[in-house]
ZARO-544825 format. One record per residue (C-alpha): x, y, z; residue number from 0. Coordinates in Angstrom, 1 decimal. Example, Ala and Ser with C-alpha at 12.3 -4.5 7.8 and 13.67 -1.06 7.14 Angstrom:
REM residues 2
     c1     c2     c3   i
   12.3   -4.5    7.8   0
   13.7   -1.1    7.1   1
REM end
This chain:
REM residues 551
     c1     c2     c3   i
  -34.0  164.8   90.8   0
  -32.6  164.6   87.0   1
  -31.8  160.9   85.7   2
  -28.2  162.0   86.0   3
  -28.5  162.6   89.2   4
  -30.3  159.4   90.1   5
  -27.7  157.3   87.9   6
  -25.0  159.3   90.3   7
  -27.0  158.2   93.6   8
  -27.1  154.2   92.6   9
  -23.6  154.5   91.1  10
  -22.4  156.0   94.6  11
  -24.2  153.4   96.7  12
  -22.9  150.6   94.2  13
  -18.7  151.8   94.4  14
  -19.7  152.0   98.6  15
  -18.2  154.9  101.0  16
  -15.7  153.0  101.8  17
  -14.0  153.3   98.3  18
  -12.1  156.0   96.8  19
  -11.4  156.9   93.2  20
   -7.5  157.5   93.0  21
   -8.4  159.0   89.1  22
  -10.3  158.6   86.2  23
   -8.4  160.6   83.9  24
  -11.5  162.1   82.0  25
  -10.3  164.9   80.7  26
   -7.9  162.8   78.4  27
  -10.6  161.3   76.9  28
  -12.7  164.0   76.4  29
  -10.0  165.9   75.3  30
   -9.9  163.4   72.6  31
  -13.4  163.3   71.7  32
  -15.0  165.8   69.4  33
  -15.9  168.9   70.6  34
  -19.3  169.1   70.3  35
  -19.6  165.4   71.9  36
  -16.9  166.6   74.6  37
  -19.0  169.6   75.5  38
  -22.0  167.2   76.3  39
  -19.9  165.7   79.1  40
  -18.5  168.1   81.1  41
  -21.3  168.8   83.6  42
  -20.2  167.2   86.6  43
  -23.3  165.4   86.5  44
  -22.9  163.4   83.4  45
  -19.3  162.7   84.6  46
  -19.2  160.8   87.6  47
  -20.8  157.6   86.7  48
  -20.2  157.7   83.1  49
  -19.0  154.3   82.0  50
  -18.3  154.1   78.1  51
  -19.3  157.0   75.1  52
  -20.0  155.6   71.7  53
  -19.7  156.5   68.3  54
  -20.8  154.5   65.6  55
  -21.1  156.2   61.7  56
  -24.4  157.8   60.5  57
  -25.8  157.5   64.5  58
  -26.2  160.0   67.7  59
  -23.5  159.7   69.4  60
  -24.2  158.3   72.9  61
  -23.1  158.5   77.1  62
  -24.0  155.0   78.6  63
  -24.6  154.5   82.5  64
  -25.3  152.0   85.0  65
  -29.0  151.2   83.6  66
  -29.5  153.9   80.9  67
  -28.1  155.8   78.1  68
  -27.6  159.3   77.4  69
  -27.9  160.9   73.5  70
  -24.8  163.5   73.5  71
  -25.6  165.5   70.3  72
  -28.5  165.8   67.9  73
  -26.3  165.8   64.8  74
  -25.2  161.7   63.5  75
  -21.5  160.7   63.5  76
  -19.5  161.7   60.7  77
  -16.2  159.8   59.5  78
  -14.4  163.3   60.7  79
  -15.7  162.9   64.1  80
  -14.1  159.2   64.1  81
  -11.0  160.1   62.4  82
  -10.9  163.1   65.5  83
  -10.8  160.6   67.9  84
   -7.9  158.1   66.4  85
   -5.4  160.8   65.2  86
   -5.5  161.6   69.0  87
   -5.2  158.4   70.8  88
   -2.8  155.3   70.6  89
   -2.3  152.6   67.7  90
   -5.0  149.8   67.6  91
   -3.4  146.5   67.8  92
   -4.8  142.8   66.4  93
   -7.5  142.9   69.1  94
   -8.8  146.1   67.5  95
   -8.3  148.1   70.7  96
   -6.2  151.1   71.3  97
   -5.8  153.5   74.7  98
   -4.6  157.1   75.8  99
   -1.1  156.6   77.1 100
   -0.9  156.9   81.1 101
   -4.3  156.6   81.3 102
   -6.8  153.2   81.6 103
   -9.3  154.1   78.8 104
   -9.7  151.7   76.2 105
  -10.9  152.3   72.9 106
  -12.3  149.8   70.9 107
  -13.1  150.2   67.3 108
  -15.5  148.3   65.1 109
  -14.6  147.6   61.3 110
  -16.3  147.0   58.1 111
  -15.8  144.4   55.5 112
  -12.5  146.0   54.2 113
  -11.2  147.0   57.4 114
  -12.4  150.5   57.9 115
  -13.1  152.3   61.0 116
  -16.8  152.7   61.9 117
  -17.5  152.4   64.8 118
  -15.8  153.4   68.5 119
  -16.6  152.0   71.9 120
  -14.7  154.5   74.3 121
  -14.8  152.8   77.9 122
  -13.9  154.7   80.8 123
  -11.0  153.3   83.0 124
  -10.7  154.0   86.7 125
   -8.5  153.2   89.4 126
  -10.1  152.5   92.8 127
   -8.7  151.7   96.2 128
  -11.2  149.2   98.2 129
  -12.4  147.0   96.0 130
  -10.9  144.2   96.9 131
  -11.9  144.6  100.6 132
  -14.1  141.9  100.9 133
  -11.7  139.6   99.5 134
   -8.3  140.7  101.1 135
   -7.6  138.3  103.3 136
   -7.8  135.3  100.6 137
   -5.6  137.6   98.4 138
   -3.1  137.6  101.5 139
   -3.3  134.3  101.7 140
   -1.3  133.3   98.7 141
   -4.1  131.4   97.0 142
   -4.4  131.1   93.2 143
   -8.0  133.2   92.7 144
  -10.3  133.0   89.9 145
  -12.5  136.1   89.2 146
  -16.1  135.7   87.2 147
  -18.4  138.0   86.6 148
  -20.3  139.6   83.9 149
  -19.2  142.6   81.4 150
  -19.0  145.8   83.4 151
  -19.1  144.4   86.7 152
  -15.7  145.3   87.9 153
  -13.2  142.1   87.1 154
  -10.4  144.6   85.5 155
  -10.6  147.3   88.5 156
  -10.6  144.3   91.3 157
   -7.3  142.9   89.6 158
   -5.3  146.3   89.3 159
   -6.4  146.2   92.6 160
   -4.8  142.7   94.1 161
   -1.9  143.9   91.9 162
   -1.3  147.0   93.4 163
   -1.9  145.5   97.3 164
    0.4  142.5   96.7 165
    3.1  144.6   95.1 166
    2.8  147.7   97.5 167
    1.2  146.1  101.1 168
    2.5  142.5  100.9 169
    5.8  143.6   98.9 170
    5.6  141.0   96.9 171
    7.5  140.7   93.4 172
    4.2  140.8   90.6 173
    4.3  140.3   87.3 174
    1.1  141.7   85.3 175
    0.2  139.5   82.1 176
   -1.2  142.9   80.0 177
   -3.1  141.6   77.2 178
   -4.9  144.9   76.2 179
   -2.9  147.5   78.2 180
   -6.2  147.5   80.1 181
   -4.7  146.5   83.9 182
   -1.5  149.0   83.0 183
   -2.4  151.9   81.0 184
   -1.4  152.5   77.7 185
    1.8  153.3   76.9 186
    5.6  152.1   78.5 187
    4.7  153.7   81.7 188
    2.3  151.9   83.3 189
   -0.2  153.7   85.4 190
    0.1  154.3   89.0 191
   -3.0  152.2   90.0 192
   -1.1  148.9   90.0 193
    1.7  150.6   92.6 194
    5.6  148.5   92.5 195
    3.9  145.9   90.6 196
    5.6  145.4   87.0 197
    3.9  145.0   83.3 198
    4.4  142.6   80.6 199
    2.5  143.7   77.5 200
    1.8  141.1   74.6 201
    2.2  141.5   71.1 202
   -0.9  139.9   70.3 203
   -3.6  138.0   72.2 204
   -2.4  134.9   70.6 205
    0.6  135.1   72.4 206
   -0.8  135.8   75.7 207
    0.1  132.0   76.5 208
    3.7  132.5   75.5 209
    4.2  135.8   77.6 210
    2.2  134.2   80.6 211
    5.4  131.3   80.6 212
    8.2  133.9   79.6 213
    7.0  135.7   82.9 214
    7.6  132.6   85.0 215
   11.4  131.7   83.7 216
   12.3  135.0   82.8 217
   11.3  137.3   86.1 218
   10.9  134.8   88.9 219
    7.5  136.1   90.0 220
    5.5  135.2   93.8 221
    2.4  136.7   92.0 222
    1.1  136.5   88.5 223
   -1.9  138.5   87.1 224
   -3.7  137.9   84.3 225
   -7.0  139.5   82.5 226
   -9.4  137.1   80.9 227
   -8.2  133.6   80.3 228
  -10.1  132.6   76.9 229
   -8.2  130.1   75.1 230
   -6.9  126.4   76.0 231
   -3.6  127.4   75.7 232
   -4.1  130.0   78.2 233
   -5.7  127.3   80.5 234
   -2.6  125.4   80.4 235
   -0.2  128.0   80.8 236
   -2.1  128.8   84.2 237
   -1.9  125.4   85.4 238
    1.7  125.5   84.1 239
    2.4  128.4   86.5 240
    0.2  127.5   89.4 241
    2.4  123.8   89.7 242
    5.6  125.9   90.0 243
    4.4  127.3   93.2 244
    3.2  130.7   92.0 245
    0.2  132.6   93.4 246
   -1.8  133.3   90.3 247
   -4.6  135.6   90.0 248
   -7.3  136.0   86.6 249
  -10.3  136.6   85.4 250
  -12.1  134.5   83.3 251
  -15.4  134.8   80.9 252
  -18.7  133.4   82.7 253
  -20.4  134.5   85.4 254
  -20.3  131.4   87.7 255
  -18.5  128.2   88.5 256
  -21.3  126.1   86.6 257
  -20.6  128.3   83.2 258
  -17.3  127.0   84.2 259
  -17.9  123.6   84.4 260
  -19.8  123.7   81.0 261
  -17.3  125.1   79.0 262
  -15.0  122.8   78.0 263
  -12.3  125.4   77.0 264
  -11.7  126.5   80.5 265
  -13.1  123.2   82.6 266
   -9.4  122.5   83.4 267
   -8.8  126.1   85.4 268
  -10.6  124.0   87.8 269
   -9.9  120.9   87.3 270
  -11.6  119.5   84.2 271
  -14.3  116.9   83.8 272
  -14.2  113.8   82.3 273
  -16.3  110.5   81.6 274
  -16.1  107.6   83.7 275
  -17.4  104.3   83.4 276
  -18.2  102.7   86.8 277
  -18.6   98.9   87.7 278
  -22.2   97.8   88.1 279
  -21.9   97.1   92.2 280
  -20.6  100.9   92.0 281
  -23.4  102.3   90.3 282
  -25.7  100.7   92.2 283
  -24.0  102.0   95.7 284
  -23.9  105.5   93.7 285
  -27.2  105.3   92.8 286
  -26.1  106.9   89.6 287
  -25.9  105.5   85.9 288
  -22.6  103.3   84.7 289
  -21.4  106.4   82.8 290
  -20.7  109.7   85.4 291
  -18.9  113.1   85.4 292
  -16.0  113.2   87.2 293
  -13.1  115.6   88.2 294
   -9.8  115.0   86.1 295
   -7.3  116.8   88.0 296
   -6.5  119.0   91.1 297
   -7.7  122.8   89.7 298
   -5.2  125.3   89.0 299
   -7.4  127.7   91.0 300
   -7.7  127.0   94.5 301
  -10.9  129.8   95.1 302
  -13.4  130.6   92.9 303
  -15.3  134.3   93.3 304
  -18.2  135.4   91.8 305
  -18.5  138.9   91.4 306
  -22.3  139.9   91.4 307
  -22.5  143.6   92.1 308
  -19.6  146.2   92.9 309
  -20.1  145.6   96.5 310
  -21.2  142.1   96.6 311
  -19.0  138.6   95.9 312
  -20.1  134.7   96.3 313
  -16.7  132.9   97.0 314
  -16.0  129.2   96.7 315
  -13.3  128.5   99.1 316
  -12.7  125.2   98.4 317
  -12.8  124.7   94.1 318
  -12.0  120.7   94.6 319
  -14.9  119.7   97.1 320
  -17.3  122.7   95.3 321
  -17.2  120.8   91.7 322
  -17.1  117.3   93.3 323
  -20.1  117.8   94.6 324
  -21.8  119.8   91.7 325
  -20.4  116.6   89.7 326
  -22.5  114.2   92.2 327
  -25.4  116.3   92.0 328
  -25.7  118.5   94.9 329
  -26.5  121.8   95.2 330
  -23.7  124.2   96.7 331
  -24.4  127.0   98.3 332
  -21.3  129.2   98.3 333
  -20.4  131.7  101.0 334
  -21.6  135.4  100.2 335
  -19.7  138.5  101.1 336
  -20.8  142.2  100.7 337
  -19.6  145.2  101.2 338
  -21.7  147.6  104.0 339
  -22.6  151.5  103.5 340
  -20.1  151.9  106.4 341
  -17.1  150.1  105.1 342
  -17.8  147.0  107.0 343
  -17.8  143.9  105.2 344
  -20.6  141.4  106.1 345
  -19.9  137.4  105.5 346
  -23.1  136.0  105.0 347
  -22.7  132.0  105.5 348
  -24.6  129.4  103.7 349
  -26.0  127.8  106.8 350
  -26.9  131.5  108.5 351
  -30.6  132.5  108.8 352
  -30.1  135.7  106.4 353
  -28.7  133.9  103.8 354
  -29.8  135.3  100.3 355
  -27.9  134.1   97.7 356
  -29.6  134.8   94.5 357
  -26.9  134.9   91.3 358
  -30.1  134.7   89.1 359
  -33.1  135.3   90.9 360
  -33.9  131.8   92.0 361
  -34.2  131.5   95.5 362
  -31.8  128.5   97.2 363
  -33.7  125.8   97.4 364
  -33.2  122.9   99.9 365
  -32.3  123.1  104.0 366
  -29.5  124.8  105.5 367
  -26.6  122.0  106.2 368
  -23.5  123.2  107.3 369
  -20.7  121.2  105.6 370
  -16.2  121.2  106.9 371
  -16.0  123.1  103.6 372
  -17.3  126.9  103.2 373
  -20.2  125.2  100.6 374
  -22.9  124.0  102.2 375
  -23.8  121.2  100.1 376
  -28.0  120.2   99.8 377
  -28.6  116.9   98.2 378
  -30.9  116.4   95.0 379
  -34.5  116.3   95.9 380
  -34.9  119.8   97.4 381
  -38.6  120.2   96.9 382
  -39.1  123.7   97.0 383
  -41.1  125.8   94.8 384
  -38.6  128.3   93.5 385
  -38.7  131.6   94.2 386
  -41.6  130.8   96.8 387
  -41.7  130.1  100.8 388
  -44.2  127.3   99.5 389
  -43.3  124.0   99.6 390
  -43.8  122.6   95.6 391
  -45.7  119.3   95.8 392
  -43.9  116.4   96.1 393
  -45.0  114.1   92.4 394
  -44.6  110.3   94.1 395
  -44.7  107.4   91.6 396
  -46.5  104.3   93.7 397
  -45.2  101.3   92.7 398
  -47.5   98.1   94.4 399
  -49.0   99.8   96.5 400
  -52.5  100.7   96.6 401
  -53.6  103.5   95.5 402
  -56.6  104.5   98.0 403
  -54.4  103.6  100.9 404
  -52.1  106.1  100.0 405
  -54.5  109.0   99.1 406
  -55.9  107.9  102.5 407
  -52.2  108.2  104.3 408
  -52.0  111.7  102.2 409
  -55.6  113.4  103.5 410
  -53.9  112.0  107.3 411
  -51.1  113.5  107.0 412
  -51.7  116.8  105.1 413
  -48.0  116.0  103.4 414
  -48.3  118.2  100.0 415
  -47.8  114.7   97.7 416
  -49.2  113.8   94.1 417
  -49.6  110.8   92.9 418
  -48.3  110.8   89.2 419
  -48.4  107.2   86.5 420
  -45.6  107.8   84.7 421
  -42.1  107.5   86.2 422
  -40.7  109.9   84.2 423
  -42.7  112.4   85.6 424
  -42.2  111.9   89.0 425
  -40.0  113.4   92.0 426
  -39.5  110.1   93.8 427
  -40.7  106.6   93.8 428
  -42.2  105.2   97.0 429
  -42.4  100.9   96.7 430
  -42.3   97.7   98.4 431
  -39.8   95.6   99.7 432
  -40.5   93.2   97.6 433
  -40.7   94.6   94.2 434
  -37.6   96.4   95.1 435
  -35.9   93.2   95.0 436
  -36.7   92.2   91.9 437
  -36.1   95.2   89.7 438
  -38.9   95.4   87.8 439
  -38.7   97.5   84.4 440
  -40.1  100.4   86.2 441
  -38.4  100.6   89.2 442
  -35.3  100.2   87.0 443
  -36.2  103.2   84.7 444
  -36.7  104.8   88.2 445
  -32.6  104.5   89.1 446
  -31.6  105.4   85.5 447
  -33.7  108.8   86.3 448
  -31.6  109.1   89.6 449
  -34.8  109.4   91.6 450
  -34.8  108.8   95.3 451
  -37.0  105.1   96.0 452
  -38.4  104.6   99.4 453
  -38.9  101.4  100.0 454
  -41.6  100.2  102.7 455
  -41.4   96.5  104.0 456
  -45.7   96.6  103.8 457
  -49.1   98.8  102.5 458
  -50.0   98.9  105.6 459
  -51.3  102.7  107.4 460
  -48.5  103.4  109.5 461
  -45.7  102.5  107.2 462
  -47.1  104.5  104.6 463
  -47.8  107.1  106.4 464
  -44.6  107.6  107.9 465
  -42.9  107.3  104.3 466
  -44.9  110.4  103.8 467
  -43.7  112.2  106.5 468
  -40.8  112.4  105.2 469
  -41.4  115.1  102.2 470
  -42.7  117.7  104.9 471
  -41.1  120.6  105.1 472
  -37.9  120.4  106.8 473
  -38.0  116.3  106.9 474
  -38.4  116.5  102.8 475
  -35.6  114.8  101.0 476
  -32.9  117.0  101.6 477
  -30.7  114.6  103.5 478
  -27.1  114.5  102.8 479
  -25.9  111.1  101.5 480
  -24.7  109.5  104.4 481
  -21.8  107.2  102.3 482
  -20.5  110.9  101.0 483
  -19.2  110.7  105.0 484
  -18.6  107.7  105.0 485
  -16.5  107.9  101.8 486
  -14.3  111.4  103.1 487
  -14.2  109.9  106.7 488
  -12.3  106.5  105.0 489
  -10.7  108.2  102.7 490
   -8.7  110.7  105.8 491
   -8.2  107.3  107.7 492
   -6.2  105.7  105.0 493
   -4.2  109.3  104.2 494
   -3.3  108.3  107.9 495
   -2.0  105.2  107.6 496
    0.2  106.6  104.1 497
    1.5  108.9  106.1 498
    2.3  107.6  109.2 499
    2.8  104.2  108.9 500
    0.2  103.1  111.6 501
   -3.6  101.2  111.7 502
   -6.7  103.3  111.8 503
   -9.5  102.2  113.6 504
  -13.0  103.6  112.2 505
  -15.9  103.7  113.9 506
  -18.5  100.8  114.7 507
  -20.6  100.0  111.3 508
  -23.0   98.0  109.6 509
  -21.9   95.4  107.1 510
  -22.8   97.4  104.1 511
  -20.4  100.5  105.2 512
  -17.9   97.8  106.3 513
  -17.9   96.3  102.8 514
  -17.5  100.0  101.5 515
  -14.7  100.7  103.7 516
  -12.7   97.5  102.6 517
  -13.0   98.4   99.0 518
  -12.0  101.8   99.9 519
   -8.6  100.2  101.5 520
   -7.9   97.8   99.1 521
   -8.3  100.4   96.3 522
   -5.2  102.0   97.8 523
   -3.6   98.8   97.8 524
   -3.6   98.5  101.9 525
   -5.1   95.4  103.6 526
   -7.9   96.0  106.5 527
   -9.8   93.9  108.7 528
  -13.2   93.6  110.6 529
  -13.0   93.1  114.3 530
  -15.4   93.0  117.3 531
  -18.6   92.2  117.7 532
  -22.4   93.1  116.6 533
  -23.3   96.0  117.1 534
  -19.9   97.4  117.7 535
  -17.9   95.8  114.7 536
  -15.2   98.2  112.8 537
  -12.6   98.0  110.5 538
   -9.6   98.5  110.8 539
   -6.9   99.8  108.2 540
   -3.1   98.7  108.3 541
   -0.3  100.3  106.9 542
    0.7   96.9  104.8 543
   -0.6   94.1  103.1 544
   -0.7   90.6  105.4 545
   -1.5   87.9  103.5 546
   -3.3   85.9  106.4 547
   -5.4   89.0  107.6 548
   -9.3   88.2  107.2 549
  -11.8   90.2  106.9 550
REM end
């Protein structure tokens, strides 16, 4: 089997059966091209998967694939061959790219110092039915959708897709945001591939921002598209368009929702994040430092995917819940879609036994723990050895306690645990009572770390035995934070009581959670109250403040 053929194979498996190529247009390019280069690439062989030719002065002149390259001629570039290929394509514009009119090539050109053409990057444009299979039903749904994904992965061909199904299946009026005449086609025709839906080009990619708002008062659109969102100004436009009720649907640079998160040009597509100071009692409840990460505003994007491979997507459902709890620490485990060799799509769920999501190649650490949003979310703590079956030793910082008593407790148990001195290098603390109550400098440094403390009431065998017990695997410290129900089950109560005008009743609780739960109410500005007896004493939330209610 030739490496052509082998490229073919993977790139065939990659697109899936299920997928069909409405056109590519290649003979417009290589009719473009020069004819020795042009020659190179007519075997059907070197056609199929071929996904960008480039020409750069004084080099060979070379065919890349999926995974390899391919020299097309023994004799270097000349200016001629590069002044071939512009006299017979389209004008470049101020993003230095240019295209074949009715077709979705782009050619991108590379300049020297005084603005002459040296190099060409000629990228191959196809239009493919299917590719937003796996996805289709959250396009339907009229959700605002945010693609990632690297270079080459597919972002352009999915969106000419969701145009064309929107405008053609759901007949719905779209408006395509055409920066680089890459979603469209060159020219004033657009191409066929996005079906009814209709193209706005822009002058320049500074103005993409302008054209994205002219679109919305000019053209009264149910769907906008738009291809890679890079600028704040294009952030804002988006959330402009997505509070006037529109569906909006982009691409964006970064391959997942954390690159997201860390970039603070495009944080606010979902959502933004800003500092915030908490009150000590807060912190202390959080567990966290005064000064946390916090969401700043609904996100303009109501589902995050992540494209990873042609026939595979990771999808966050739920963008609000997904960065609050990235924002608290956890790790979220998003639901993972893929494409079968029959044209069946499988929905791999974070809390199913197959579950392999791997954006990276790290393995998910941490339990399986279903969660009322699609991401499962794992608490901090997950002591896993990445990438491995084998659970990582657990590094415990002892704090009063002795020492021989607990490498005793460790031989009895068979826990995987080491001891560490330092604090800073440890993966929890494991204490006293007693010493927890006073604070000392260490145990202190300890809750600045965010470490997890367990606190015994004594050193004696038993207790520290069964403190142990719980870094085994599957008892390890995976736990969800119990107050993160506690918070979103007060939190629905008292959206109740707005609402309807009637008290709440939540369920029996300790004094702690009660205190919680009146803070929660009163931060609202709504007035609750305790009421029964120990064991069974709950609040309750009313819809108005009394001045003689007690709590």
């Amino acid at each position: 089997m030739t490496q052509e053929q082998m490229v073919n194979e993977r790139y065939a498996f990659e697109r899936g059966p299920a997928e069909q190529v409405v056109t590519d247009d290649l003979d417009a390019l290589l009719a473009a091209l020069p004819p020795h280069i042009s020659a190179a690439l007519q075997p059907p062989e070197r056609r199929t998967a071929l996904l960008e030719v480039v020409l750069d002065l004084g080099r060979l002149p070379e065919a890349r694939y999926p995974g390899s390259e391919l020299v097309l001629s023994d004799r270097e570039v000349t200016e001629e061959d590069i002044q071939y290929v512009i006299a017979r394509i389209g004008e470049f514009g101020a993003d230095n790219r240019a295209g074949i009119e009715r077709t979705l090539h782009r050619i991108s050109c590379i300049r020297n110092r005084r603005g002459k053409i040296v190099g060409l990057t000629c990228r191959i444009g196809r239009a493919v039915f299917g590719t937003i299979r796996v996805i289709e039903d959250l396009v339907m749904s009229g959700k605002s959708i945010l693609l990632l994904g690297r270079p080459g992965v597919g972002k352009t061909t999915m969106l000419r897709e969701v145009a064309r199904v929107l405008a053609d299946d759901a007949k719905k009026r779209v408006i395509i945001v055409d920066t680089s005449n890459e979603i469209g086609g060159d020219g004033d025709i657009p191409h066929p591939g996005i079906g009814r839906a209709r193209r706005m080009q822009v002058p320049t990619p500074a103005l993409q921002h302008a054209v994205m708002i002219e679109a919305v008062e000019n053209h009264m659109p149910e769907v906008i598209i738009i291809d890679e969102i890079g600028t704040e100004l294009e952030a804002a436009a988006a959330r402009t368009i997505a509070e006037r009720g529109v569906q909006l649907v982009g691409t964006a640079h970064g391959n997942s929702l954390e690159n997201l998160m860390m970039n603070p040009t495009l944080s606010d597509l979902i959502g933004g994040i800003q500092s915030v100071t908490l009150g000590d009692e807060e912190a202390r409840r959080r567990g966290t430092q005064k000064s946390i990460l916090e969401r700043k505003a609904p996100p303009t994007f109501d589902v995050v995917v992540e494209i990873q491979t042609w026939h595979r997507v990771a999808i966050h459902e739920d963008v609000a819940s997904t960065v609050d709890a990235l924002l608290r620490g956890y790790t979220v485990r998003p639901e993972v879609r893929q494409l079968m060799p029959d044209g069946t799509v499988r929905v791999i769920r974070p809390w199913d036994d197959d579950y392999e999501f791997e954006p990276e190649g790290r393995a998910p650490s941490g339990e399986r723990l279903p969660t009322p949003t699609r991401a499962s979310v794992v608490a901090p703590g997950a002591f896993e050895a990445p990438g491995s079956g084998a659970p990582k030793p657990v590094r415990v910082y002892p704090f009063g306690i002795s020492r021989s008593r607990l490498e005793a407790a460790i031989r009895a148990t068979g826990v995987p645990v080491v001891l560490v001195d330092d604090v800073r290098e440890a993966d929890a603390v494991l204490t006293l009572r007693n010493y927890y109550r006073r604070k000392p400098p260490a145990l202190r440094e300890a809750e600045e770390l965010n470490l997890p403390t367990y606190v015994i009431k004594s050193s004696t065998a038993y207790q520290i035995e069964q403190a142990l017990l719980q870094f085994r695997e599957g008892e390890r410290s995976v736990r969800r934070d119990p107050l993160l129900d506690v918070w979103r089950e007060t939190e629905e109560a008292v959206a109740r009581v707005l609402q309807e005008g009637r008290p709440v009743e939540l369920p029996p609780a300790n004094s702690y959670i009660r205190r919680l739960q009146h803070q929660i109410a009163s931060r609202y500005n709504l007035e609750s109250q305790s009421a029964g007896k120990e064991p069974f004493r709950r609040v309750r939330i009313l819809p108005s403040i009394d001045a003689g209610a007690g709590r």
